[in-house]
N, C-alpha and C positions, 0 to 999 in steps of 0.2 A: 523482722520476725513477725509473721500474722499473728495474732490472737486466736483464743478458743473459739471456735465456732457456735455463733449464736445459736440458744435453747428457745424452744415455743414461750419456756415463762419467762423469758428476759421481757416480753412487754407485758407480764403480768402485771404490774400494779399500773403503767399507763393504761393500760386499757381497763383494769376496776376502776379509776379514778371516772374515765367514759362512759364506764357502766352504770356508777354512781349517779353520777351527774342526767342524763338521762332518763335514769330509772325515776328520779327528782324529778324532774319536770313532765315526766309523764302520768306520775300519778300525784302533781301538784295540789289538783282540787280537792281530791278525796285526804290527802294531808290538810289541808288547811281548813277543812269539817273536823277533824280531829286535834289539829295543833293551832297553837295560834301562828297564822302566817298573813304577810299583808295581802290585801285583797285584789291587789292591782297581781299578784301572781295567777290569778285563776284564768285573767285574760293571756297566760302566755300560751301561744298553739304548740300542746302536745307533741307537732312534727317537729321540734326541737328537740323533745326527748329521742323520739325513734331514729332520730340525723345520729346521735348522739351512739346510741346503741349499735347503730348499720357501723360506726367508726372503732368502737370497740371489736367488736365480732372482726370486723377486715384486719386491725390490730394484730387478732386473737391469731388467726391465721397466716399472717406473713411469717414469708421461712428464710427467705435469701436473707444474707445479712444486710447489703446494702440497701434494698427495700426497706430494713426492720431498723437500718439506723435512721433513715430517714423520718420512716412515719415515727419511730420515738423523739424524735427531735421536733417533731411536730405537734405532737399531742397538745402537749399546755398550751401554745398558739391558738390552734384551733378550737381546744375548750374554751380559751377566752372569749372567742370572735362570736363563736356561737352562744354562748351566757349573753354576750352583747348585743346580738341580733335578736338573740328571743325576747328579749327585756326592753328593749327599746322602744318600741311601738306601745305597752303599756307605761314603760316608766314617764315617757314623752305626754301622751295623756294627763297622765296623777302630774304633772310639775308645768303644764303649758297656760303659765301667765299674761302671755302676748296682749288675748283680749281683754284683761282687766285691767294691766299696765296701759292700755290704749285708751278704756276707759276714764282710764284716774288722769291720763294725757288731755285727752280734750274736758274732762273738769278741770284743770289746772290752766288750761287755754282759755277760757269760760271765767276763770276769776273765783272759781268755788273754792273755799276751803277745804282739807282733806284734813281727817282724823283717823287715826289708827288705834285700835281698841289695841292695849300693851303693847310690851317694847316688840318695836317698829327694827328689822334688821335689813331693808333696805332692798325688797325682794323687787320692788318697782320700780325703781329712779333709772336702774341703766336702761332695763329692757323698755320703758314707758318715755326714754330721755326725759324727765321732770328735772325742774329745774327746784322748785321751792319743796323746803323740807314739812312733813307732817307732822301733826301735832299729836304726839302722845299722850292717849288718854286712857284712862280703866274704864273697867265695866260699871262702877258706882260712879262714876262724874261726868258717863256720855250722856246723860239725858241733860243734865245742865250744859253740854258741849251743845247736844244738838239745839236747844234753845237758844243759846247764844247765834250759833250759826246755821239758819232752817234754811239756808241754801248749799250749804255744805255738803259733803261727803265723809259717809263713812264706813272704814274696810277694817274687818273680820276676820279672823280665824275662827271656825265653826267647828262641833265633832262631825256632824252631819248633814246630807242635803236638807231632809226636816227644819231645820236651825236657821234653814236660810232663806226663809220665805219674807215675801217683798221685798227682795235684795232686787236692785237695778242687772245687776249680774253677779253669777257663783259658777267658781270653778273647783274640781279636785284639785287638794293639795297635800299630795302625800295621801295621809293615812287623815284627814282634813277635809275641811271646801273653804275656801276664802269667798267673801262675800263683798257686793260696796250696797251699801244703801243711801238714797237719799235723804239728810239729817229730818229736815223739814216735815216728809210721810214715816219717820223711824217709828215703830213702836218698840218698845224695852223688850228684848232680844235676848 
């Protein structure tokens, strides 16, 4: 026995959810001058919102039901993939440790000690393959670290790029910049 034949609002709410989402990422920037939002959203390109909208509206209009069970059954998929793809290329940025970990690599080849300003959660050893563990230390005992060890190395979490001057290398970190400086030329940070 068939079923009631499908109405235009049976993909209302998939398709506001596309609306939603969209509408989000198209007027990102101007959201995040008004709300607090992280800053790596400003870099997401807009044509994710308007993909987003064009998939709504085609939604809005399927009438066959087959067509309409389809793309419903699609929606959350494709709102994922595209959340994913928008965000990607920024979030990849804010979190790409490679050349620090590669850094703190060939210091540790080198025979330099490394020091980590507070707890140390281990964001280098896989991607950097390091072998010996770093020494945790706070912000009031790294200048007696550094004297100890003026050949050493030391990595940072900063709030800002500003924070991280004379760092041998800084990268974004998150909502962050991680920095390494040499212990030796440190000045109190």
């Amino acid at each position: 026995m068939p079923g009631p034949e499908p109405r235009r609002w049976d993909a209302a709410v998939p398709a506001g959810l596309l609306l939603l989402a969209g509408a989000a990422l198209l007027i990102a920037e101007r959201l995040r001058q008004t709300v607090r939002l992280p800053q790596w959203l400003s870099e997401v390109s807009p044509a994710w919102g308007a993909a987003l909208l064009a998939g709504a509206l085609l939604l809005a209009f399927i009438k066959e039901g087959q067509r309409q069970v389809v793309a419903l059954s699609l929606t959350c998929p494709l709102l994922l993939i595209a959340v994913h793809l928008a965000g990607a290329g920024p979030l990849g940025r804010r979190y790409d440790l490679e050349p620090v970990a590669a850094l703190l690599k060939a210091g540790e080849q080198a025979g330099r000690p490394i020091a980590f300003v507070g707890p140390y959660s281990g964001q280098f050893h896989f991607l950097g393959r390091l072998d010996r563990p770093f020494e945790e230390t706070t912000r009031d005992s790294l200048a007696a670290w550094a004297a100890g060890h003026p050949l050493g190395l030391v990595v940072r979490v900063v709030g800002s790029p500003r924070h991280a001057g004379g760092a041998l290398i800084s990268r974004p970190y998150g909502q962050y910049v991680v920095a390494v400086w040499s212990a030796g030329g440190l000045r109190e940070k």
